[in-house]
C-alpha atoms as an extended CHARMM CRD file, in Angstrom:
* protein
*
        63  EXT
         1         1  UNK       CA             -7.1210000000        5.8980000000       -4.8500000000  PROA      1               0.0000000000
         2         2  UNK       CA            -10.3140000000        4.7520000000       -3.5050000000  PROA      2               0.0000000000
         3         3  UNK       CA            -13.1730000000        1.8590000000       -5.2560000000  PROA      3               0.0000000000
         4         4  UNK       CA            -15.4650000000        1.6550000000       -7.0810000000  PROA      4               0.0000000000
         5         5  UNK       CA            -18.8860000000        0.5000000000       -5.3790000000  PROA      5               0.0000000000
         6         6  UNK       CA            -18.0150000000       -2.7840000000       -6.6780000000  PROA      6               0.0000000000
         7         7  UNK       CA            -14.7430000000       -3.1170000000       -4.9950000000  PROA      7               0.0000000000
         8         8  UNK       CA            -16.2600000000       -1.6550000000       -1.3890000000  PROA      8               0.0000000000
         9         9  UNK       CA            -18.5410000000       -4.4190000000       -1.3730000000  PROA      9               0.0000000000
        10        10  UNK       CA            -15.8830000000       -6.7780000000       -1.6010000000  PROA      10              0.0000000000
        11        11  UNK       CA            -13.2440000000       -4.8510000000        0.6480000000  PROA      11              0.0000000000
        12        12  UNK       CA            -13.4980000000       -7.0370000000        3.8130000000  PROA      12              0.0000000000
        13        13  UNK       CA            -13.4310000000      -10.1460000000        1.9770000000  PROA      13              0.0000000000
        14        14  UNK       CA            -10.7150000000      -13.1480000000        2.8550000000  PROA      14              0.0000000000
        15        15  UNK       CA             -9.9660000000      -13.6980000000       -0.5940000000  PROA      15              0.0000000000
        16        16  UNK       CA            -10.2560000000       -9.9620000000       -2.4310000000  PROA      16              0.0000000000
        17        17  UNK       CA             -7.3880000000       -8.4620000000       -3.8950000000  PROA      17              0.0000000000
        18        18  UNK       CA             -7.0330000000       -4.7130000000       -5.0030000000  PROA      18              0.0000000000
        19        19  UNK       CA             -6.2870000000       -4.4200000000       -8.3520000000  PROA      19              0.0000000000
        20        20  UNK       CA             -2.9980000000       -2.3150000000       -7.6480000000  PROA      20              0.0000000000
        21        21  UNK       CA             -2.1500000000       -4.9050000000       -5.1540000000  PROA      21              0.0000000000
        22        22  UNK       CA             -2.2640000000       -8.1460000000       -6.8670000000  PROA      22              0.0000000000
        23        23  UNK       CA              1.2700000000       -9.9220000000       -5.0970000000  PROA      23              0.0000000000
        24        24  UNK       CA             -0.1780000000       -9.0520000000       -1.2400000000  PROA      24              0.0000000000
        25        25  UNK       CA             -2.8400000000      -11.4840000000        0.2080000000  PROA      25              0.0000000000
        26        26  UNK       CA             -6.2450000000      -10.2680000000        1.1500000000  PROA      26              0.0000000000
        27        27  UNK       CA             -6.5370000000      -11.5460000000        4.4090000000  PROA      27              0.0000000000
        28        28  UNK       CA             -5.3300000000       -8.0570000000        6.2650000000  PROA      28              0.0000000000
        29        29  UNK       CA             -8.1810000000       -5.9200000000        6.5740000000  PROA      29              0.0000000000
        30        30  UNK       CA            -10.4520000000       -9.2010000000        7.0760000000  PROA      30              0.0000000000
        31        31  UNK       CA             -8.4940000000      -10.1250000000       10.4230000000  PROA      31              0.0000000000
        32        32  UNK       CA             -8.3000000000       -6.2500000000       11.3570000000  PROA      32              0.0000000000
        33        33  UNK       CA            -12.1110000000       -6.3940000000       11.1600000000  PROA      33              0.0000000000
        34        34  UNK       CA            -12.3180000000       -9.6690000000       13.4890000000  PROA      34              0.0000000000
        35        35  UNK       CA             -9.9520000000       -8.3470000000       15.6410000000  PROA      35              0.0000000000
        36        36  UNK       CA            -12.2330000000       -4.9070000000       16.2980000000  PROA      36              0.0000000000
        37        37  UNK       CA            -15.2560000000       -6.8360000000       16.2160000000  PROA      37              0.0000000000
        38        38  UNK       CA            -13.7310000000       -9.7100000000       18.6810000000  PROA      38              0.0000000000
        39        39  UNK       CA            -13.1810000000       -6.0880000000       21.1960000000  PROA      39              0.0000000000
        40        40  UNK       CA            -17.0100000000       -5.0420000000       20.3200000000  PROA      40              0.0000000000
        41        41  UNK       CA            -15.7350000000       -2.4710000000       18.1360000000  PROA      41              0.0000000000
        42        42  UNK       CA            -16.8030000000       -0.9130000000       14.7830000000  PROA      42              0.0000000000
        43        43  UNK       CA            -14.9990000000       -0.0610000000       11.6960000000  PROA      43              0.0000000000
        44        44  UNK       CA            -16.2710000000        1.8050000000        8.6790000000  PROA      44              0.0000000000
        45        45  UNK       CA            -14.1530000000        3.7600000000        5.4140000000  PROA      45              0.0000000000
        46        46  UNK       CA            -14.8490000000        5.9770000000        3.1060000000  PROA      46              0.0000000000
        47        47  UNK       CA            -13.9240000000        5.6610000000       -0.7010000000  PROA      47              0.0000000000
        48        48  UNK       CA            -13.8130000000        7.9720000000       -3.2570000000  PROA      48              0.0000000000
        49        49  UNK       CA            -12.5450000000        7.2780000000       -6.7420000000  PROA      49              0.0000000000
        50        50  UNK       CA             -9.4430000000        9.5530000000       -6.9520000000  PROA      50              0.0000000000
        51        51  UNK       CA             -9.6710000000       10.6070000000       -4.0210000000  PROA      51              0.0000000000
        52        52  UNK       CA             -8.6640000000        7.5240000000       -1.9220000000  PROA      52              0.0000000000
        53        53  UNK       CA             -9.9150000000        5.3850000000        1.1160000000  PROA      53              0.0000000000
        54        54  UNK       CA            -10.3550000000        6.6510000000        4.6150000000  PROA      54              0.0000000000
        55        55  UNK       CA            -10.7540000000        3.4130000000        7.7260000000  PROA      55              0.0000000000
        56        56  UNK       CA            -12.2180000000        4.4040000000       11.0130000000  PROA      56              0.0000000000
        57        57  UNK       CA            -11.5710000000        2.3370000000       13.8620000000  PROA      57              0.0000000000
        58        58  UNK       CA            -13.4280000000        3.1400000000       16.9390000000  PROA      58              0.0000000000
        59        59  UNK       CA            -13.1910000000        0.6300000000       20.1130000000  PROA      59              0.0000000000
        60        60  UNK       CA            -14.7120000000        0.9120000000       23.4420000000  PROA      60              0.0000000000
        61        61  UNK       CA            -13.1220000000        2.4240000000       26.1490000000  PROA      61              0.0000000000
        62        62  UNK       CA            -12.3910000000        0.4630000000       29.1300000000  PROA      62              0.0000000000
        63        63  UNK       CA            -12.0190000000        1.6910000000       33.2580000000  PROA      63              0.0000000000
């Protein structure tokens, strides 16, 4: 159900928990981000309240 501004700010962050997720830790999405950036990737989402949270992942292709 995607976040409010306030929670997409914080969405990469170590430490930041969702709300609907408060027993997980909130390390995944932070090493997912080092990972694609340690491969000179990107990765961006879109959130809309109701609506939910879309991640794209795009990493460079190699020949």
């Amino acid at each position: 159900m995607g976040g409010s501004p306030e929670e997409q700010s914080l969405i990469a962050d170590p430490f930041y928990r969702g709300k609907n997720i408060s027993n997980l830790p909130g390390a995944g999405l932070n090493t997912v981000k080092q990972f694609v950036e340690l491969l000179q990737g990107t990765i961006t989402f879109n959130s809309r309240i109701g609506l939910g949270t879309t991640f794209t992942v795009r990493l460079p292709c190699s020949r």
